[in-house]
C-alpha positions as CSV (number, residue, x, y, z in Angstrom):
1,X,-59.3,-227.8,187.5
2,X,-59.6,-230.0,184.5
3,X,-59.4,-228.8,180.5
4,X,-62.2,-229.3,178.9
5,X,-61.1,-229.8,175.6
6,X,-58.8,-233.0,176.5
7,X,-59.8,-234.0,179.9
8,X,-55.8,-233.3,181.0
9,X,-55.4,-231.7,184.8
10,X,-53.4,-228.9,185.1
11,X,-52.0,-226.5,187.5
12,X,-52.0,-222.7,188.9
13,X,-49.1,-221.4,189.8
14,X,-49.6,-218.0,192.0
15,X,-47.1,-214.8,190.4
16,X,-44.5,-215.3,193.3
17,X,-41.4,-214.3,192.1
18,X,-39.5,-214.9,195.5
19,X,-40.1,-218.3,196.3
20,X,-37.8,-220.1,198.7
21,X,-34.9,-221.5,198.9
22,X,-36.8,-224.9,200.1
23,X,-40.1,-224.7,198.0
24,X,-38.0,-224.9,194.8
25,X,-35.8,-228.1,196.1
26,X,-39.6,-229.5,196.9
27,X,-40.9,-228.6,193.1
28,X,-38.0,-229.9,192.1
29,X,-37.8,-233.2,194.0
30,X,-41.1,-233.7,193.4
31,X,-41.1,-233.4,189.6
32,X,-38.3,-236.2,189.4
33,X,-39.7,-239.0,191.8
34,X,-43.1,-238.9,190.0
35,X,-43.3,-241.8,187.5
36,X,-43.3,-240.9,183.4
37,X,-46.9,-240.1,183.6
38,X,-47.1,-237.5,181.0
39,X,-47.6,-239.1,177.4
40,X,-48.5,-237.0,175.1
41,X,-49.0,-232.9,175.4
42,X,-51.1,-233.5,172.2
43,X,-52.3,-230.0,171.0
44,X,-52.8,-228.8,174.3
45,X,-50.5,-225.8,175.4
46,X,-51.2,-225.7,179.1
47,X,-48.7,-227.9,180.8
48,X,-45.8,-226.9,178.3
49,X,-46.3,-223.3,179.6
50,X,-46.7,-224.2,183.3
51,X,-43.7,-226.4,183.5
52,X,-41.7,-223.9,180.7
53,X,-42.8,-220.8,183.2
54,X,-41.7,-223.5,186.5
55,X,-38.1,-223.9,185.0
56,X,-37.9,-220.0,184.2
57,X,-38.8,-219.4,188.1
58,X,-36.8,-221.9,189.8
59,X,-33.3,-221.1,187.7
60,X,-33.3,-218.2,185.2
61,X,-34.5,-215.7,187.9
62,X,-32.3,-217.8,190.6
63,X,-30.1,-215.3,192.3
64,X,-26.5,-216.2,191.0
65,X,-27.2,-218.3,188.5
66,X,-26.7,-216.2,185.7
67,X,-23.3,-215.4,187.2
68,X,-22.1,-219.2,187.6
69,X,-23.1,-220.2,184.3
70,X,-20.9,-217.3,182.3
71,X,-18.0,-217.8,185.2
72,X,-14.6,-218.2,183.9
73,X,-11.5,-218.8,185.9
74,X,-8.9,-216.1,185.9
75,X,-5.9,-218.1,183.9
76,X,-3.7,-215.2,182.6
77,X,-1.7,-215.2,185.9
78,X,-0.3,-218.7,184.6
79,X,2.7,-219.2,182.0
80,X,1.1,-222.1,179.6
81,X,2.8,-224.9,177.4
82,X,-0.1,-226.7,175.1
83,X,0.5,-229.8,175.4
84,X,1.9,-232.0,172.5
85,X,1.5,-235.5,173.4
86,X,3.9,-237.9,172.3
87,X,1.5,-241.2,171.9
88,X,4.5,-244.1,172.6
89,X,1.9,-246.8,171.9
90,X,-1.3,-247.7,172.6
91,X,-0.7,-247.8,176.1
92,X,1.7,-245.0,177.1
93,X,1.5,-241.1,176.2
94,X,3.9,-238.7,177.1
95,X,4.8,-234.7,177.2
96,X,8.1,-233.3,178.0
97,X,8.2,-235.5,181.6
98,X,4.6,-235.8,182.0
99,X,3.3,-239.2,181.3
100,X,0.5,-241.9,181.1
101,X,0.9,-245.5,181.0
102,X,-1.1,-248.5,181.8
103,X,0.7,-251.4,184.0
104,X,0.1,-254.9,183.8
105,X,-2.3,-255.0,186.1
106,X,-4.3,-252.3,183.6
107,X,-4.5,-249.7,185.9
108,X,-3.4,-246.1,184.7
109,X,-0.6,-244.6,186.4
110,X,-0.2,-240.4,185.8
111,X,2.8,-238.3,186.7
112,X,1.9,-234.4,186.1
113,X,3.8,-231.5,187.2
114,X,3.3,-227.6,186.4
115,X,1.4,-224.5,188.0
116,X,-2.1,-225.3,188.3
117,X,-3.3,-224.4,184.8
118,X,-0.5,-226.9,183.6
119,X,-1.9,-229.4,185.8
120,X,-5.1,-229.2,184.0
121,X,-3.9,-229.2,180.3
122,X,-1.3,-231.9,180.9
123,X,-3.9,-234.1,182.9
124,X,-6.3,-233.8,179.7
125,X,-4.3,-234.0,177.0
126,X,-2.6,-237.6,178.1
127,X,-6.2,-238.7,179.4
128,X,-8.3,-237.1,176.8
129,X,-9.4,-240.5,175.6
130,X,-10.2,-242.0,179.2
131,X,-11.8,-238.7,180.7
132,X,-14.3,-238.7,177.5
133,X,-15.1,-242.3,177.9
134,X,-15.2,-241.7,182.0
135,X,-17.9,-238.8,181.2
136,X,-19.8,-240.9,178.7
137,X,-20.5,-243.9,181.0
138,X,-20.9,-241.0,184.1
139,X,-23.9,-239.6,181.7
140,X,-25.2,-242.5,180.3
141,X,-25.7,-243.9,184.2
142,X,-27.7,-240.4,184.8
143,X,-29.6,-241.1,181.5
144,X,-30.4,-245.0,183.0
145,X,-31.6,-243.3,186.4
146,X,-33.8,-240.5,185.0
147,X,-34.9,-242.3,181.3
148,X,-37.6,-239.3,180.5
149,X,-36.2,-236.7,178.2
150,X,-38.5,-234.3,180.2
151,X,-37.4,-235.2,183.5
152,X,-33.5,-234.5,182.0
153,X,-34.7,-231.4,180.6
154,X,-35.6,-230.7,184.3
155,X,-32.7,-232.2,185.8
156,X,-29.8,-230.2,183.6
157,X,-32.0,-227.0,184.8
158,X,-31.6,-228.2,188.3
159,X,-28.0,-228.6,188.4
160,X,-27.6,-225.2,187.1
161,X,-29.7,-223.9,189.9
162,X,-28.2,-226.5,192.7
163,X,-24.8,-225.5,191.4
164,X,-24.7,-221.5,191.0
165,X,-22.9,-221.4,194.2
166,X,-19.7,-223.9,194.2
167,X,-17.3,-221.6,191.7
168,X,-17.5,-219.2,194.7
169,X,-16.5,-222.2,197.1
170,X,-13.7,-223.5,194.8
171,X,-10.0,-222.3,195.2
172,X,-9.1,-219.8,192.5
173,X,-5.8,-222.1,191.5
174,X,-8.3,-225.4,191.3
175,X,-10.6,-224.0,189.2
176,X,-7.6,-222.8,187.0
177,X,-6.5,-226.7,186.7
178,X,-10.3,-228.1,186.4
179,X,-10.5,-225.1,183.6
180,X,-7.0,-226.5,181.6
181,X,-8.3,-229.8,181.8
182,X,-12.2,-229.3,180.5
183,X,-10.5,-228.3,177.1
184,X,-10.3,-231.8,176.4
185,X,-13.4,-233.3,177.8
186,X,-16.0,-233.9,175.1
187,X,-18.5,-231.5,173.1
188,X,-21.1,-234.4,173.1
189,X,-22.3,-233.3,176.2
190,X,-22.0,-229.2,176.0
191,X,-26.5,-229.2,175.7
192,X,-25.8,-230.1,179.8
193,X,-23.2,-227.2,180.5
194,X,-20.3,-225.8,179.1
195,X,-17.3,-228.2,179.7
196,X,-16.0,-225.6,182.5
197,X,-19.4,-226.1,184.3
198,X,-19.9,-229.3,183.5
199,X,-16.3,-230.2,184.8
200,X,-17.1,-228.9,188.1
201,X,-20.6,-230.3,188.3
202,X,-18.5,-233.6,188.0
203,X,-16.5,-232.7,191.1
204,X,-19.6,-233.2,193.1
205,X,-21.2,-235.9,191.9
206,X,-20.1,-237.8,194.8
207,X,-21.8,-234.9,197.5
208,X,-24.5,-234.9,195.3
209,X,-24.8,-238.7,194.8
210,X,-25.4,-239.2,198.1
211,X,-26.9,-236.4,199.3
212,X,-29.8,-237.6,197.3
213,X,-30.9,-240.4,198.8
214,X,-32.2,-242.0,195.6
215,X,-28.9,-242.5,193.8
216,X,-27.1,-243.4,197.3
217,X,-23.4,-245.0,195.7
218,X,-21.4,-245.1,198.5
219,X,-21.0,-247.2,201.5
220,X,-16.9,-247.3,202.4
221,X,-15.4,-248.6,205.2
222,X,-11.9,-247.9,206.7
223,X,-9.6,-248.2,209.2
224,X,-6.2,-247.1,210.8
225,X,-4.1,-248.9,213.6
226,X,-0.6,-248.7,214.8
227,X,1.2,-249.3,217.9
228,X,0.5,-253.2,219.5
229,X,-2.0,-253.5,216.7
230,X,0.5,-253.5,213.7
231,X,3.3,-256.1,212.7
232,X,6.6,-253.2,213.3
233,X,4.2,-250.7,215.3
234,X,3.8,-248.6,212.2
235,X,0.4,-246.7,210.7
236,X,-1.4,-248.5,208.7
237,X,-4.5,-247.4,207.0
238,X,-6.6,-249.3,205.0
239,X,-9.8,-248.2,203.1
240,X,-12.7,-249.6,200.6
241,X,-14.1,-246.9,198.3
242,X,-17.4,-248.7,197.3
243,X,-18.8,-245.9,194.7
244,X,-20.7,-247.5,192.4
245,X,-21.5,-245.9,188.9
246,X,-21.0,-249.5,187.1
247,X,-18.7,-251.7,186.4
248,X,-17.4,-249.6,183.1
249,X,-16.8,-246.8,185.3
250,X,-14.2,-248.9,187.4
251,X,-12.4,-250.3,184.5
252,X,-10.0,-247.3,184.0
253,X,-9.2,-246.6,187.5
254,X,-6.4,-244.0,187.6
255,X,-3.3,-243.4,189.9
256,X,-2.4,-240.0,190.0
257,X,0.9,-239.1,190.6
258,X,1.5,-235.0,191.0
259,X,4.4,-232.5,191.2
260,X,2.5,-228.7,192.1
261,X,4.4,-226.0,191.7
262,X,3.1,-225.0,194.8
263,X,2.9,-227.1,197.8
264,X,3.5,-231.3,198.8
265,X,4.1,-233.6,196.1
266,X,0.7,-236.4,196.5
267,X,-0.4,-239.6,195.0
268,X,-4.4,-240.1,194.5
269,X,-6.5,-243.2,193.4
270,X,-8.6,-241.3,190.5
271,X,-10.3,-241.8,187.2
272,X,-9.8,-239.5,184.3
273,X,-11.0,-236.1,184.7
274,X,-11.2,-235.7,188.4
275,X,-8.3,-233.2,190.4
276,X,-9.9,-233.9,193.7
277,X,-9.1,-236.8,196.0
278,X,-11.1,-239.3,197.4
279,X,-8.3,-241.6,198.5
280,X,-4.7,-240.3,198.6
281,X,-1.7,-239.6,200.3
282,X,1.3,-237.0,200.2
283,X,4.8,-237.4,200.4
284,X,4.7,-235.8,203.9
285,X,3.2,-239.2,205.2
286,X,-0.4,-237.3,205.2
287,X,-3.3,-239.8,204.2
288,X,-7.2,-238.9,203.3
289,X,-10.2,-241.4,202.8
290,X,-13.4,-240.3,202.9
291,X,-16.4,-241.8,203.8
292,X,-20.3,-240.6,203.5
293,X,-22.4,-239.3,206.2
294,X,-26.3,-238.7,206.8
295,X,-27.0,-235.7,205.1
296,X,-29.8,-233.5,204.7
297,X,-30.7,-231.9,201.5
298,X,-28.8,-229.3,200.7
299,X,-30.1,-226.3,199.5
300,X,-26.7,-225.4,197.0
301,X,-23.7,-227.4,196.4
302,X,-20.7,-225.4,198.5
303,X,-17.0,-226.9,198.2
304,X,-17.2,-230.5,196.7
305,X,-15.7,-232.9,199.5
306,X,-12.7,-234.2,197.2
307,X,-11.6,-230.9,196.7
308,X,-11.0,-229.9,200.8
309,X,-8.7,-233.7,200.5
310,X,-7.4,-232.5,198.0
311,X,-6.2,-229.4,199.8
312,X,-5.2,-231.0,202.7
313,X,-2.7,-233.6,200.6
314,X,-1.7,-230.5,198.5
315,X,-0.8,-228.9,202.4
316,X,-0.5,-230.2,205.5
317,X,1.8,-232.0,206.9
318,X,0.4,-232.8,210.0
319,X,-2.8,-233.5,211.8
320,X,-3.3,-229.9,212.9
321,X,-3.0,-228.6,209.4
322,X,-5.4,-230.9,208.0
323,X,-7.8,-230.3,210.6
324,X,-7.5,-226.5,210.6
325,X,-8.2,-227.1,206.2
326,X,-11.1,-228.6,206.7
327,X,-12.4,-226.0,209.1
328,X,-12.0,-223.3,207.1
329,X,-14.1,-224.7,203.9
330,X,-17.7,-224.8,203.7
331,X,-19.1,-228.2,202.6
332,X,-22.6,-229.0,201.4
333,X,-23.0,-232.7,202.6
334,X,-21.8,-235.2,205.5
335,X,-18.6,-236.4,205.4
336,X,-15.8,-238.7,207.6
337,X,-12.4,-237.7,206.3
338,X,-10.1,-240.2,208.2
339,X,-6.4,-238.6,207.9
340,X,-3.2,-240.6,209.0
341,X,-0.5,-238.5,209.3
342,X,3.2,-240.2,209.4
343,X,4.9,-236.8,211.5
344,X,2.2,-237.5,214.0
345,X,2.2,-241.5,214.1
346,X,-1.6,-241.0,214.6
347,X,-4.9,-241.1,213.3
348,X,-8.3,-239.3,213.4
349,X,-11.3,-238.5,211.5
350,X,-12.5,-234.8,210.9
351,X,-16.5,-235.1,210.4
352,X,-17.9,-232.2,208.5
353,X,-21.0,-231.2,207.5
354,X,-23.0,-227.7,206.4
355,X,-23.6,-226.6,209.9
356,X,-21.3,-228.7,212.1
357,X,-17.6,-229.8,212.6
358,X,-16.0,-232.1,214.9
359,X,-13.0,-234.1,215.6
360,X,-12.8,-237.6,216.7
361,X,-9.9,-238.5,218.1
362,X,-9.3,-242.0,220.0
363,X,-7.4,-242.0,223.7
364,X,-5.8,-244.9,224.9
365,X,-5.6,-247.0,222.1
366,X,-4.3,-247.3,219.0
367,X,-6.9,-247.8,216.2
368,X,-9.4,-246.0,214.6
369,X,-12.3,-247.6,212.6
370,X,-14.3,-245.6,210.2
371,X,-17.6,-246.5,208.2
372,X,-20.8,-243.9,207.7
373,X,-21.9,-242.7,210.9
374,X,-20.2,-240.0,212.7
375,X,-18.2,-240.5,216.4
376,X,-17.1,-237.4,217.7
377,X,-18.8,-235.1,220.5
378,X,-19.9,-232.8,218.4
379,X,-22.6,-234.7,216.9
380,X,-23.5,-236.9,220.1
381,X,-26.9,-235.6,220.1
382,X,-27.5,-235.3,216.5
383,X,-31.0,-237.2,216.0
384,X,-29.9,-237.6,212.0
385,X,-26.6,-238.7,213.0
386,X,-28.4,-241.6,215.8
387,X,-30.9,-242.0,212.8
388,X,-28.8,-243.3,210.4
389,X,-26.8,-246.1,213.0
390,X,-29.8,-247.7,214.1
391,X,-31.4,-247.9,210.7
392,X,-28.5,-248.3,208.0
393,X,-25.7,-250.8,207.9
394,X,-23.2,-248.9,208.8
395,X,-23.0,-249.4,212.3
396,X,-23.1,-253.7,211.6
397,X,-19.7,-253.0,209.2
398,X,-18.4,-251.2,212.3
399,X,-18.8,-254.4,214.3
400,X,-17.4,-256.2,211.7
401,X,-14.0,-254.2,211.7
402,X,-13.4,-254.7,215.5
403,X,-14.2,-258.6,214.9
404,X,-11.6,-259.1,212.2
405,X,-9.1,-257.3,214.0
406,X,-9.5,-259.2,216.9
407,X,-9.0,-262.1,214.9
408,X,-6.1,-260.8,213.2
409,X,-3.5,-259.5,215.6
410,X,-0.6,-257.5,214.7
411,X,-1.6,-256.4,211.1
412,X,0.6,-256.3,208.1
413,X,-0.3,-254.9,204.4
414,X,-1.3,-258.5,203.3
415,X,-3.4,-258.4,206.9
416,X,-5.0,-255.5,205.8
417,X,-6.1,-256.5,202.4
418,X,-7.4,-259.8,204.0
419,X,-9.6,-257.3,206.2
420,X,-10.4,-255.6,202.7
421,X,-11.7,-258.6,201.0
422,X,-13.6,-260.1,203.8
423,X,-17.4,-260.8,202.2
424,X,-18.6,-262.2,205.9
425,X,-21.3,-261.4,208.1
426,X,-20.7,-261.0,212.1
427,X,-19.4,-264.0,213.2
428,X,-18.7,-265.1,210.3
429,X,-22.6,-265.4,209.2
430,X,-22.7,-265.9,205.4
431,X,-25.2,-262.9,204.4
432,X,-24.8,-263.0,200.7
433,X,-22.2,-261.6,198.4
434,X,-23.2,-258.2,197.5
435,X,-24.6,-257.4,200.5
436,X,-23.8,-253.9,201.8
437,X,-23.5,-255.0,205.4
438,X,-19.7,-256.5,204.3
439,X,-17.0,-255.0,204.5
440,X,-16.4,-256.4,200.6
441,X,-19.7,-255.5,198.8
442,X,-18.3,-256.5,196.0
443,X,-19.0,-252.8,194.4
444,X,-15.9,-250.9,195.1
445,X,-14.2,-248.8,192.8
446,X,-10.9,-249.2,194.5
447,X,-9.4,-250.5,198.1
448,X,-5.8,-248.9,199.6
449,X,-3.5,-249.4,202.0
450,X,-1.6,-246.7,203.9
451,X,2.4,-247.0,205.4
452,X,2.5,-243.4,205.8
453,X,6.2,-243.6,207.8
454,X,7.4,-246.1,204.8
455,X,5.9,-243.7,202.0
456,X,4.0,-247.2,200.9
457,X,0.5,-247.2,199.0
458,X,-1.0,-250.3,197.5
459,X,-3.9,-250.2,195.2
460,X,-6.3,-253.3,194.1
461,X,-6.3,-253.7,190.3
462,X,-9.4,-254.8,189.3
463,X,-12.1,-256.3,189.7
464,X,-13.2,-254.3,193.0
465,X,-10.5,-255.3,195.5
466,X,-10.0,-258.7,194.8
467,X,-7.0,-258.0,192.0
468,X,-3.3,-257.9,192.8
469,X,-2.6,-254.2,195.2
470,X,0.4,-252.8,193.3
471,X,2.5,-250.8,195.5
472,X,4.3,-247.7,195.0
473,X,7.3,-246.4,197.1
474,X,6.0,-242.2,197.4
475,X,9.6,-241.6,198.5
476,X,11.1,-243.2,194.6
477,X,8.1,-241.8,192.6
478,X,9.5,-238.3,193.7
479,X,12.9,-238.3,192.9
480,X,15.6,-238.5,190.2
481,X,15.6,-242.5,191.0
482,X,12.0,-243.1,189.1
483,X,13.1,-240.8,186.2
484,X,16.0,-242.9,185.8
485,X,14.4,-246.1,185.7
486,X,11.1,-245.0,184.4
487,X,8.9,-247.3,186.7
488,X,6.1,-246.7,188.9
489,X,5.7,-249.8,191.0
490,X,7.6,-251.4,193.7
491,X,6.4,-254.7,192.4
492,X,8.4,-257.3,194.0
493,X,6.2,-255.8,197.6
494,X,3.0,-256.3,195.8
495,X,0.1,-258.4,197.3
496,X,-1.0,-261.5,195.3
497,X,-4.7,-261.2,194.3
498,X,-7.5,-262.7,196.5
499,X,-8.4,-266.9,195.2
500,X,-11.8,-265.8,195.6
501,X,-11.7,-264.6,192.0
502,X,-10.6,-268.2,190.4
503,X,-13.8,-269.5,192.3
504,X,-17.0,-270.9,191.0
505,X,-18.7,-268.7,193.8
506,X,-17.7,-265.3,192.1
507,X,-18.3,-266.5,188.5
508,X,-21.7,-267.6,190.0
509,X,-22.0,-263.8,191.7
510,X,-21.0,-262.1,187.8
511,X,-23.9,-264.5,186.4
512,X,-26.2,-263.3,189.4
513,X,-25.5,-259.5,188.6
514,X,-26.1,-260.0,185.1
515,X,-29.4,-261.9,185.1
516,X,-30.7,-259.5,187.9
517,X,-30.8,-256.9,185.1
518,X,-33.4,-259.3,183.3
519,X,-35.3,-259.8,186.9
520,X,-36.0,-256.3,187.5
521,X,-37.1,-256.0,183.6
522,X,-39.4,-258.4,184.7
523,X,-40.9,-256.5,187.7
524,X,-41.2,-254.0,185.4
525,X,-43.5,-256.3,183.0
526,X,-41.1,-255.7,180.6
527,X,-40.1,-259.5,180.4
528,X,-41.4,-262.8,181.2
529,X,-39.7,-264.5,183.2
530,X,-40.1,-268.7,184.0
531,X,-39.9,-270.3,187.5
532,X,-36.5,-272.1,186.6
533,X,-34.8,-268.7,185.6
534,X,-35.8,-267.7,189.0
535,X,-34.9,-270.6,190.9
536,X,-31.5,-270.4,189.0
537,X,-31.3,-266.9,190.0
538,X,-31.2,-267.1,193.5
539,X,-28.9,-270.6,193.4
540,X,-26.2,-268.3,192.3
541,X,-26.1,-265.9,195.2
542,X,-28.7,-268.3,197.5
543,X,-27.5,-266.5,201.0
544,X,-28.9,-263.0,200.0
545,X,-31.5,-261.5,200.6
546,X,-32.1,-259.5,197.6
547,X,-33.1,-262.6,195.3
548,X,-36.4,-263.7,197.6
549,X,-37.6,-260.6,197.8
550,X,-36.6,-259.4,194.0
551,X,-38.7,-263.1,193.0
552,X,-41.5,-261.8,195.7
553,X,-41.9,-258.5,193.9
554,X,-41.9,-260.6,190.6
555,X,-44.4,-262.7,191.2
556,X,-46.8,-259.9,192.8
557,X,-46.2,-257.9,190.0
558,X,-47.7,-260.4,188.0
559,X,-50.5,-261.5,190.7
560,X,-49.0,-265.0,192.0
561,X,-49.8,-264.2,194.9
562,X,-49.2,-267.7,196.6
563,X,-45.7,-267.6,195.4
564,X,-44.7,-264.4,195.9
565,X,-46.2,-264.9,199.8
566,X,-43.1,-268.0,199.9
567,X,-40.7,-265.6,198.4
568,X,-40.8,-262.9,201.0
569,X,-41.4,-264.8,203.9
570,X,-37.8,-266.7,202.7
571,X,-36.4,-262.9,202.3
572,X,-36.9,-262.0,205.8
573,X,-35.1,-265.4,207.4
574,X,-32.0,-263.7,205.5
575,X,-29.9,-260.8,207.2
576,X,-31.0,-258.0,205.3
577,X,-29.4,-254.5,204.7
578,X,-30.9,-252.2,206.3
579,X,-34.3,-251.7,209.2
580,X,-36.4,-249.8,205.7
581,X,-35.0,-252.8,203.7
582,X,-36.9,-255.1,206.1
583,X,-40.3,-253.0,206.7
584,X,-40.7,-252.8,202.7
585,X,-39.9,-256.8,202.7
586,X,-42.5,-256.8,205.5
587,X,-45.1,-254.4,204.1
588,X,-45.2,-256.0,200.5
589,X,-45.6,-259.4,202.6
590,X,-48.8,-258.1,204.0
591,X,-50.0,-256.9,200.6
592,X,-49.8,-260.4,199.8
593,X,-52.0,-262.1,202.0
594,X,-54.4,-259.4,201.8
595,X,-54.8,-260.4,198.4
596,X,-55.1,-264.0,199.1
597,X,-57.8,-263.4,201.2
């Protein structure tokens, strides 16, 4: 039907109250793909009351939603000391013996200790400053991805919808520490959700980043080996965490050192306000990574992923307890958590997701390898699961793992970083730096290394994994030999940072990133862009992929046919990311010479 009046098409939406559970993730998908096409409502009334009367339907009326928004943790159970943070300087804050303190490598190290609720304040009072900055840049990225103010409008009314469910999934004691440390974040942002909410919302971003394919951030790889394959026959473990919300985001990594009241003493690579654990490891020898599977949609976010690691550090001390952690909570997306366990001198991955659970478990050798497709027999006949390794790159990185170990026998922390850092193809096939088929994509937030039997963790200072990996000795940290010398870092084992970083090649790949910005502007048509700012372009990253086909698009975009025809057809002599990375290369290639016929 079309108004009269003003010529604008509008919709009927039948009086069902009880829509499903899937027909309001479709309106709501829907809604945020399409492009910014509504302009101006003008003095029509129409589609402000059908999309006012589609938010009321999808989350006012949802069932629990009411209930998650008003939720408060029960916190009267816990005995309470408001912090009064001692600032030292600019670089190191301090309470009773809870501190903060940046190293020379300027990464943030944290030591906490308390009951859960003293977690929280203690963790936000020393890191008000980072966690408010961390939740600025986190916002600002969501901002950059969905630019229309009605689209947010819609998108703060889906998370409150998507997340009614997760406070019910959360551990009482976690929400009491995520609740202590929400009193610092910031009230800029309390027109999204109440910083309680908007705390936990936080804690999913990475289930919910990938989850939805469109903002897809992560792509990690890791691995474990021991026995014949390591220098003394030790564990080691070594991961890449490549979560991507910007470069800001990265700056103020965070190494969390924590004391429960309750439970194991753990060490966690972190930024400011986040109590779950993406990469960690106790000082029982127990080690988490975790690494994204395929998921489906979800229809409502369940336990956030870094919260069951965080469980299982808090825990177990052994593979069975992990294992028997993970089984118990429900989970809303795909996930690999590869846990090392130093009591066990052994290594497997526990692959959840909302409706299945499996365990893989190698025989006969010693080494696991772990990227973002699942192993175990529980999801041999998953067609998702097969899906995702013939069309995505995780099954090439794979490859790529058993390569470089065969080529590097008997592995030692420096060994392992080398792994890391590698920015190779198979066989040693340059593919472009940035290119998600690496094992370095050049993205990562952080990279680790595991001796779970030593007590050893080294992290990379930045940028990605290319700075120095501090180590830290868990077995010092927690015990009356760091409060006497007051140091985190075991410096004289660290590992020297990669030459890579003093080469032309990576201040040629910083250029690239930063004039790819202007590129896309120009597909966009918001920019002009000459042939020599093209050609200069892809010189600085000239084995990738990407820059062909981002020229290609260009140059269509702006009808140059001929050239854009050259640009794709050089694209697809590259080795690019993914099988639907090469069939749109392929598909806007025969756009092309449709047009120049």
């Amino acid at each position: 039907m079309k108004n009269s009046e003003n010529d604008i098409p509008f919709v009927v939406i039948r009086n069902e109250m009880k829509w499903s559970e899937e027909s309001k993730l479709f309106f709501l998908r829907f809604f945020l793909r399409q492009n910014d096409k509504i302009q101006c409502f003008r003095n029509n009334g129409s589609l402000i009351l059908i999309f006012l009367s589609l938010n009321l339907i999808l989350f006012l009326n949802s069932c629990g939603i009411r209930k998650s928004i008003k939720h408060i943790p029960d916190v009267k159970q816990y005995l309470l000391d408001i912090p009064k943070v001692n600032k030292i300087n600019d670089s190191t804050f301090s309470f009773n013996q809870n501190y903060l303190t940046k190293n020379k490598q300027q990464i943030w190290e944290l030591y906490i200790q308390g009951n859960p609720l003293q977690l929280g304040y203690n963790n936000g009072a020393l890191t008000q400053n980072l966690m408010q900055k961390q939740e600025e840049i986190f916002f600002s990225k969501i901002e950059g991805f969905v630019p229309s103010k009605f689209k947010q409008n819609l998108l703060r009314g889906f998370l409150k919808w998507y997340n009614r469910k997760m406070y019910l999934n959360v551990r009482e004691d976690f929400q009491a520490e995520i609740y202590g440390m929400s009193q610092y974040s910031s009230d800029k942002y309390n027109f999204i959700a109440p910083k309680f909410l908007r705390s936990m919302y936080l804690h999913g971003a990475h289930d919910i980043g990938h989850a939805m394919q469109d903002l897809m951030m992560v792509g990690c790889s890791s691995l474990a080996v021991w026995n014949e394959n390591t220098e003394d026959g030790d564990l080691l473990i070594g991961r890449n965490f490549d979560f991507y919300v910007g470069d800001d985001f990265a700056k103020n990594k965070v190494i969390e050192f924590v004391q429960p009241e309750e439970g194991i003493p753990y060490l966690s690579v972190t930024w400011a306000g986040m109590i779950g654990v993406v990469s960690g490891m106790n000082k029982e020898g127990i080690t988490v990574t975790i690494n994204a599977g395929k998921s489906k949609i979800p229809l409502a976010a369940k336990t956030p992923i870094s919260l069951v690691t965080r469980e299982i550090l808090q825990y177990a001390r052994n593979i069975d307890e992990a294992i028997a952690i993970a089984k118990k909570r429900k989970v809303f997306v795909s996930e690999s958590i590869l846990v090392g366990s130093a009591n066990d001198k052994n290594a497997v991955i526990i692959e959840v997701s909302p409706d299945n659970f499996g365990v893989y478990e190698v025989k006969n050798t010693s080494r696991v390898f772990c990227t973002n497709h699942f192993q175990s027999e529980a999801y041999k006949n998953d067609k998702r699961n097969q899906k995702h390794i013939a069309e995505s790159h995780s099954e090439y990185r794979y490859e790529k793992l058993q390569e470089l170990l065969a080529e590097n026998k008997k592995l030692n922390p420096e060994k392992m970083a080398a792994i890391l850092r590698d920015k190779s193809g198979l066989k040693g096939e340059k593919i472009g730096f940035g290119n998600e088929k690496a094992i370095n994509q050049l993205i990562a937030h952080h990279a680790v290394i595991f001796s779970p039997q030593k007590k050893l963790v080294w992290v990379s200072a930045n940028p990605y994994q290319l700075g120095e990996f501090v180590c830290y000795d868990l077995n010092e940290i927690f015990s009356d030999k760091r409060l006497k010398s007051g140091a985190f870092a075991k410096s004289e084992l660290n590992i020297a940072k990669d030459p890579f970083l003093d080469s032309p090649e990576f201040k040629n790949y910083e250029q690239y990133k930063m004039m790819s910005e202007e590129v896309e502007k120009g597909i966009e048509g918001d920019v002009l862009l000459t042939d020599d700012f093209l050609s200069r372009y892809q010189s600085l990253n000239p084995d990738f992929w990407l820059v062909y086909y981002h020229a290609g698009k260009y140059y269509y975009s702006h009808k140059e046919y001929a050239k854009a025809k050259t640009e794709f057809e050089k694209a697809l002599t590259k080795e690019i990311t993914t099988v639907p990375d090469r069939e749109n290369v392929e598909k806007y290639l025969r756009k092309t010479e449709r047009k120049l016929k």
